[in-house]
C-alpha positions as CSV (number, residue, x, y, z in Angstrom):
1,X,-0.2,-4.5,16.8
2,X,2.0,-3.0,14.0
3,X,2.2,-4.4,10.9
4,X,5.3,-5.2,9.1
5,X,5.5,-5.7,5.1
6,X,8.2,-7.8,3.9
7,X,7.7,-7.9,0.3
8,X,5.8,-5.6,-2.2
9,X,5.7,-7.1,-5.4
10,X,3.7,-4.6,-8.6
11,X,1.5,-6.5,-10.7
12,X,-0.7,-6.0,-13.7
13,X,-3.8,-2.9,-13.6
14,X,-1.9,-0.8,-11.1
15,X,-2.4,-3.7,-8.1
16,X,0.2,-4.2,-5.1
17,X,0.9,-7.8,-3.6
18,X,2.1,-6.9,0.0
19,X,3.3,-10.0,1.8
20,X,3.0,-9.3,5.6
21,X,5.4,-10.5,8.2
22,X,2.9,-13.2,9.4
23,X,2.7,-14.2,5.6
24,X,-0.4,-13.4,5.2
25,X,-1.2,-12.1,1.6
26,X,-3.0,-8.4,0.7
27,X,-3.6,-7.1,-2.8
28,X,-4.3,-2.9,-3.2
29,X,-6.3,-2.0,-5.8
30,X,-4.3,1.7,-6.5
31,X,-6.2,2.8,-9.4
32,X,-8.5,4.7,-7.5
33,X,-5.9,6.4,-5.7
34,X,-4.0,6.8,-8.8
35,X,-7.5,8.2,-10.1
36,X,-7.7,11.0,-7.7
37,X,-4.6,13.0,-9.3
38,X,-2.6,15.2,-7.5
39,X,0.2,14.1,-5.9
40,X,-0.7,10.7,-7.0
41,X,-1.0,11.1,-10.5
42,X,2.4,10.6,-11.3
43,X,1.8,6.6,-10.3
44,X,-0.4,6.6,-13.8
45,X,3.1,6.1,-15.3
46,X,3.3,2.0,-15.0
47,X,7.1,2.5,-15.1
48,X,6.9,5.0,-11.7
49,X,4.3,2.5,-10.3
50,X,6.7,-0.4,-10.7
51,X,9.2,1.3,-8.4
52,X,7.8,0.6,-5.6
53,X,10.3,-0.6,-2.5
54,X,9.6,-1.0,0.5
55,X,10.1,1.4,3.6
56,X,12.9,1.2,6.5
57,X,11.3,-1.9,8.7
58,X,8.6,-2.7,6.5
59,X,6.7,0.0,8.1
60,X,5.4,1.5,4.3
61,X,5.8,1.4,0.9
62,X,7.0,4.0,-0.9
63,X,7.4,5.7,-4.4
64,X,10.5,8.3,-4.9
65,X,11.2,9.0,-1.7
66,X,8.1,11.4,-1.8
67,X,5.1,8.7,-1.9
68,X,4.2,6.7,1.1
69,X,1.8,4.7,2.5
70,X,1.7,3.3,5.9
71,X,1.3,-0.7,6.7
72,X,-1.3,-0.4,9.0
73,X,-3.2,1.6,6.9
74,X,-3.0,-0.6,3.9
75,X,-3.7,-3.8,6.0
76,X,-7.0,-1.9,7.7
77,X,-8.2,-0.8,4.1
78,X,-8.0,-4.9,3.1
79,X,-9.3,-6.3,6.6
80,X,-12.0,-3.6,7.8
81,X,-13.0,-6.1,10.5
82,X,-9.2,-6.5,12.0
83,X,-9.5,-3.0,12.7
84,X,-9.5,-3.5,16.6
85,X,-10.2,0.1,17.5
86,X,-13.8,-0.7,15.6
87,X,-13.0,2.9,13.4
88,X,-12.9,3.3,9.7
89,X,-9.5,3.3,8.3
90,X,-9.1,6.1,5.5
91,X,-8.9,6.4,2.7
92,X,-4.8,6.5,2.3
């Protein structure tokens, strides 16, 4: 089953509220994303973290157009036990 994000809302210590089309609730912890540099370092800016907007259908969240992450992915990192195919989701 695909899951669909309808809102993403940033809040406070680099955290994502992710409202799910079933309204079920999800917050992500980024900082350790955010700690692992690279292409993700730029999200240490608050500002560039607080851009976040959703992507077309609710499929991901994105960052400039160059940052995404998928809504499965997010929901599997929050629910390990949903994960129906019984395999680790990773890491982003």
């Amino acid at each position: 089953m695909p899951y669909i994000i309808t809102s993403v809302t940033p809040e406070p210590n680099y955290r994502l509220r992710l409202v799910y089309s079933d309204d079920r609730i999800v917050v992500i912890d980024f900082t350790p994303i955010i700690q692992q540099g690279g292409v993700f370092a730029v999200l240490a800016d608050f500002e560039v973290f607080s851009q976040v907007k959703l992507g077309q259908g609710g499929r991901y969240i994105e960052w400039l157009g160059e940052l995404d992450f998928c809504a499965d992915a997010l929901w599997l990192e929050a629910h390990p036990n949903d994960n129906p195919l019984n395999v680790t989701a990773s890491r982003y």
